[in-house]
N, C-alpha and C positions, 0 to 999 in steps of 0.2 A: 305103503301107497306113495305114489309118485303129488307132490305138488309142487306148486310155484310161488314164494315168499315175496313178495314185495316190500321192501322195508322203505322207512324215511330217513333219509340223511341227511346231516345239516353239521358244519362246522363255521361258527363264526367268524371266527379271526382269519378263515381264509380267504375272505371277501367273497368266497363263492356262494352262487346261488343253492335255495334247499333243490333235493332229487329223490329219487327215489333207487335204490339197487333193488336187481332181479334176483333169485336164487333158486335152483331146479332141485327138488332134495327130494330123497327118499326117507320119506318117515314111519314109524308105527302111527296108527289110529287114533290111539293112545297113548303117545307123547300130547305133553301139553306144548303151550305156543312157548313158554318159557324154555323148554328143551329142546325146542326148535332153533330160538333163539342162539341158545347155547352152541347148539351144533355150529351153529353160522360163525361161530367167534372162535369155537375149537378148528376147524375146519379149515374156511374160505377167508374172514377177516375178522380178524383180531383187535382190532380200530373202534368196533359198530361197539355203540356206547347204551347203555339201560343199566337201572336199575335194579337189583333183588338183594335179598340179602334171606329169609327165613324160608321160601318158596313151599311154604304149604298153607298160604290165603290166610295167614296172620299179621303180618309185618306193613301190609298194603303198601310196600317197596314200589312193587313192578305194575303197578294199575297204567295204563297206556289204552290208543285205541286201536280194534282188533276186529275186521274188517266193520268199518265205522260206528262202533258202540266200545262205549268205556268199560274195561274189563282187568281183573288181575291176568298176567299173562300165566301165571302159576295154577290159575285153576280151570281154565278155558283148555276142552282137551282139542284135536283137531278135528275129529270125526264127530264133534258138536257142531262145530260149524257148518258140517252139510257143505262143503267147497271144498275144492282142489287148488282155490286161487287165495292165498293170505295175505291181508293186506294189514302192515304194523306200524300205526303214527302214536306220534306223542299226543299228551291228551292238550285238549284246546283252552285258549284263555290264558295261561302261564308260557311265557320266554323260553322259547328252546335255546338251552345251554350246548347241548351235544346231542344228536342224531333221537333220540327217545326219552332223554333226561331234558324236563323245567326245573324251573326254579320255581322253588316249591314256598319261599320266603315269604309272597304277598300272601299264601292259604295259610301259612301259617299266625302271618299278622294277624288278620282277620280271625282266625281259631283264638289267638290268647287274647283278641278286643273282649272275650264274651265272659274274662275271669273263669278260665274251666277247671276251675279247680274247687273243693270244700272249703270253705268261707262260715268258722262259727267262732266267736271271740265272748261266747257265754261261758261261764265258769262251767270247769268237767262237773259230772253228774258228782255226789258227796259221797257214794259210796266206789269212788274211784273206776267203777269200771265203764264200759264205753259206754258210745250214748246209743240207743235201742231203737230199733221202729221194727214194726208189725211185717208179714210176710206182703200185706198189702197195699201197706206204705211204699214197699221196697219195688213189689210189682210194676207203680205206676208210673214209676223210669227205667224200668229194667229193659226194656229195646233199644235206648237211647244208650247204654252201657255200652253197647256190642260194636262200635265205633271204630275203627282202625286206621284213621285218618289218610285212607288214601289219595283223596281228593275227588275220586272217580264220581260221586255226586255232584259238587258244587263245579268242573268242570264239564258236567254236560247241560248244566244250567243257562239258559240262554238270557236270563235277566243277567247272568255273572258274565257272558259273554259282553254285553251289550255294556256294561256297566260295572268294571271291574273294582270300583270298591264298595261296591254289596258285597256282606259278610258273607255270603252264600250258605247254603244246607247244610256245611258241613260243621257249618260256627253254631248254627242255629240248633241244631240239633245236639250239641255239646252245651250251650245254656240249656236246654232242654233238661239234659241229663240233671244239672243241681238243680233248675229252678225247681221242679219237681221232690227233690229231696226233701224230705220234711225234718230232715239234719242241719241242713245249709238254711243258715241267714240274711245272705246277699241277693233274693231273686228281686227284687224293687233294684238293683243297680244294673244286675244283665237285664233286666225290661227295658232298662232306659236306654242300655248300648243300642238293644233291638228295635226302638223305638225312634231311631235318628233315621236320615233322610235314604240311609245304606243300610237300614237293616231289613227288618223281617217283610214291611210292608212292601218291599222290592220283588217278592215270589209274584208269579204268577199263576204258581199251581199246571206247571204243565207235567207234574211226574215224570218229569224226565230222569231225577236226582233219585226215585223212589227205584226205578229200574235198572237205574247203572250198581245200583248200590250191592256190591258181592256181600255181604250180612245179611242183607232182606231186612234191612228195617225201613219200616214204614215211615221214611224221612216224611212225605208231605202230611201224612198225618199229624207229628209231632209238631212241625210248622205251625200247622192250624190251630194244634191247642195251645199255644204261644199264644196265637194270635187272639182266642177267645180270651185267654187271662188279660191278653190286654184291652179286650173290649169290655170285660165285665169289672175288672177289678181284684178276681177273686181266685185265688189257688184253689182247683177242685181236683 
């Protein structure tokens, strides 16, 4: 099928203004945008700068916007999009460094404010082997697992647009992940990160972060029970 790519382009350092390049190309239906991409760099320009590295909706490398919704470009095919017309920007909120590539540096700030890591400094269990929780324990963070930090939630977040140091959904949703563990020790110290002027109280609950999300996990939900532990007091 014949389409028409519209990409964004943007070089810093050469005082020029951002633009957009046209591209007329013949694709399968079934190329994704990333193979498109591809094409465009094999091809016509060698220059156009993005992202990828695992390109099968793991690595969340190449999340970008894809005609204006935040999407991996690896797993968006073209004949999903229902258009002839493609249009490919960087995602919004973070610095464009190069034509589809942010700087990924302030999401990432905001990711390791939330300590995302297991935090337990109690002596190992006495019969040496690890420490255990139930299949139900494990369930009650197990969406929050599935995370691949691509950013494509917390920049379609319009409180993170508005207000760039809220940790945004993607932080939030990573304390999620330990607060919840009933292995981890430290959820009273990510409550408190989330508890400053930039953390959780800053959603507004628009599901915007719920639908960009290539995982499907139910970001504003886990949000919310954040939010209820912190009104009540009580890990449930």
């Amino acid at each position: 099928m014949q389409i028409k790519l519209k990409v964004f382009r943007y070089l810093p350092h050469t005082g020029k203004k951002p633009h957009y390049d046209t591209y007329e190309m013949e694709v399968d239906p079934t190329d994704r945008v990333l193979d498109v991409l591809e094409q465009v760099r094999a091809d016509a320009d060698p220059g156009l700068g993005y992202r990828r590295s695992c390109a099968h909706g793991v690595c969340g490398s190449d999340a970008m916007r894809i005609n204006g919704r935040n999407a991996l470009a690896c797993k968006v095919l073209v004949k999903d999009l229902n258009s002839d017309q493609i249009t490919v920007e960087p995602l919004l909120g973070l610095k464009v460094l190069r034509d589809l590539i942010v700087d990924m540096e302030p999401f990432f700030e905001h990711y390791r404010s939330v300590l995302p890591y297991f935090i337990n400094d109690d002596p190992i269990p006495e019969d040496g082997k690890e420490r255990l929780q139930s299949p139900e324990q494990r369930e009650r963070f197990d969406d929050t697992t599935k995370c691949i930090l691509c950013a494509a939630c917390t920049t379609s977040c319009p409180s993170y647009w508005a207000h760039g140091k809220y940790v945004g959904p993607a932080a939030i949703v990573n304390a999620h992940r330990f607060i919840f563990d009933s292995r981890d020790t430290a959820a009273s110290e990510r409550l408190e990160v989330l508890n400053e002027d930039s953390g959780v109280w800053r959603c507004r609950t628009a599901f915007n972060c719920t639908e960009a999300c290539p995982r499907d996990i139910e970001i504003t939900k886990a949000i919310a029970e954040v939010k209820q532990v912190m009104y009540s007091g009580k890990l449930e």
